[in-house]
N, C-alpha and C positions, 0 to 999 in steps of 0.2 A: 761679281755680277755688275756689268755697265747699269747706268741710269737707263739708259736707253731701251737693255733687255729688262729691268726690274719694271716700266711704268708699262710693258704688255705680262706680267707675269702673271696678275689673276684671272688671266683668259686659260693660260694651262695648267693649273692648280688642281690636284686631286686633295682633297678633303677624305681620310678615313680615320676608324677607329684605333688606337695605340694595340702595340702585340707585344707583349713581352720583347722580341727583339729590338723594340724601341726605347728601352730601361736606360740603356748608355746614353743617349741623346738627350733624354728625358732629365735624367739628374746632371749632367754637363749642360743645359738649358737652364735646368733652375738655379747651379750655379752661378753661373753670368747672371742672370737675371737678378736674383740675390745681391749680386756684386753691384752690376748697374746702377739699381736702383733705388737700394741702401746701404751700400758698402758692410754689408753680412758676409759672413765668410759662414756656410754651413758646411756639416758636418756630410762628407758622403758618404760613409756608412750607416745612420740614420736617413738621410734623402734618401738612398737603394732604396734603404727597406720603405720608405714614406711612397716612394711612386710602385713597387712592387705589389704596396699594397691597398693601392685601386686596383690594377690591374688584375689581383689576383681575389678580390671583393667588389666588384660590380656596383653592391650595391652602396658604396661608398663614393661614386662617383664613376668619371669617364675620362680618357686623354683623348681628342683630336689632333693630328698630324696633319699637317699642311706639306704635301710634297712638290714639287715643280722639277720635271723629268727625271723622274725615281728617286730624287733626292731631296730627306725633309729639310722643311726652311723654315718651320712655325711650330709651336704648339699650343695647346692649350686645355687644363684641366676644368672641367665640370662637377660641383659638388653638388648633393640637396638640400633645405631647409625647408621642413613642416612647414607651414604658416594657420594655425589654428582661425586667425581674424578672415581668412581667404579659401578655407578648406582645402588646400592646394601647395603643390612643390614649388616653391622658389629654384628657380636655377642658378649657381651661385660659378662665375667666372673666377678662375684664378689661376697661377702660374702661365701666365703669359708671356711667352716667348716669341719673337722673329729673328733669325738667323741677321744681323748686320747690313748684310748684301742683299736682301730680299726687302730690308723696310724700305716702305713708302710707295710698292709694290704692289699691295690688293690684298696681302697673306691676313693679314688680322680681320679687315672685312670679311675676308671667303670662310674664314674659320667661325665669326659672328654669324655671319647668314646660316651657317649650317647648324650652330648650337639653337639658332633662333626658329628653326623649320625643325630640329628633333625635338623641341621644347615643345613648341604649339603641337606637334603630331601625337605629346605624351599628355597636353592636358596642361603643363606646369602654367602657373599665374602668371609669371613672371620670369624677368631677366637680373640678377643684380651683381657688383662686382665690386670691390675696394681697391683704393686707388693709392700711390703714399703719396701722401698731403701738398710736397714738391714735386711730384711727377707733371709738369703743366702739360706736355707733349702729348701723356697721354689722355690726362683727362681732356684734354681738347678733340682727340681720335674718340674717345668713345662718346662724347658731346654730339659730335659730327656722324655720329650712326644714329643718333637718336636718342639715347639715353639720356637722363634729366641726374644730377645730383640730387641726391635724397637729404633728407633734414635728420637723420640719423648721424650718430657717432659708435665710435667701435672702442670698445673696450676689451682687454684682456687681463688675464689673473692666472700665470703658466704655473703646473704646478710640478712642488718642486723636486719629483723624480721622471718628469713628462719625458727630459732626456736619456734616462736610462732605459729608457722603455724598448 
């Protein structure tokens, strides 16, 4: 995709929900993305089954597709967290995806706006997302929508048959 057609691309951008026929895109996205942006090499038969199973449990979360003339060029998953302190659902961004040819293009804003209108439309408190620490690119894009870095840190503690699962 020219520069040229990518800086009118979020004018023709459909924005919907992921369909099971989107499972291939879906885990070859978070592939790459993986790869990109921490040289992770996962596993895709865990991935299937990990993006399968939103899709196939709701209430685990949601995919957005970003398409530009019938063909996706973005994605982006939706999780929830309780917030006891807030009475209320955090919406929680991750596995963020843009097709190469399509960054710099609109795809990640038009896919924000529209997590940012099903959020407020559901009630959620909030927007939040985790970023890797050298990603500058990005946290600069999600800066430039609005978002504030938080004074939080992330911790984990995988346990240790998570991958057999």
């Amino acid at each position: 995709m020219a520069a040229s057609s990518c800086r009118s691309l979020a004018v023709s951008l459909l924005i919907r929900a992921a369909m099971p026929a989107d499972v291939a895109d879906l885990v070859a996205w978070n592939t790459a993305m993986a790869w990109e942006t921490e040289r992770k090499r996962l596993d895709p038969a865990i991935l299937r089954r990990g993006v399968a199973g939103v899709l196939e449990q709701p209430r685990r979360g949601f995919y957005l597709i970003a398409e530009h003339a019938g063909v996706a060029v973005g994605c982006l998953l939706v999780t929830f967290e309780w917030s006891d302190w807030r009475g209320g659902d955090f919406w929680w961004i991750q596995s963020v995806y843009v097709d190469p040819a399509a960054r710099r293009g609109g795809v990640f804003r038009a896919l924000y706006a529209a997590v940012e209108q099903r959020a407020a439309a559901a009630g959620a408190v909030g927007l939040r997302l985790y970023v890797e620490t050298e990603n500058r690119h990005a946290q600069q894009t999600y800066e430039g929508l609005g978002m504030q870095r938080c004074h939080y840190w992330m911790y984990e503690a995988m346990l240790a048959d998570a991958a057999e699962r």
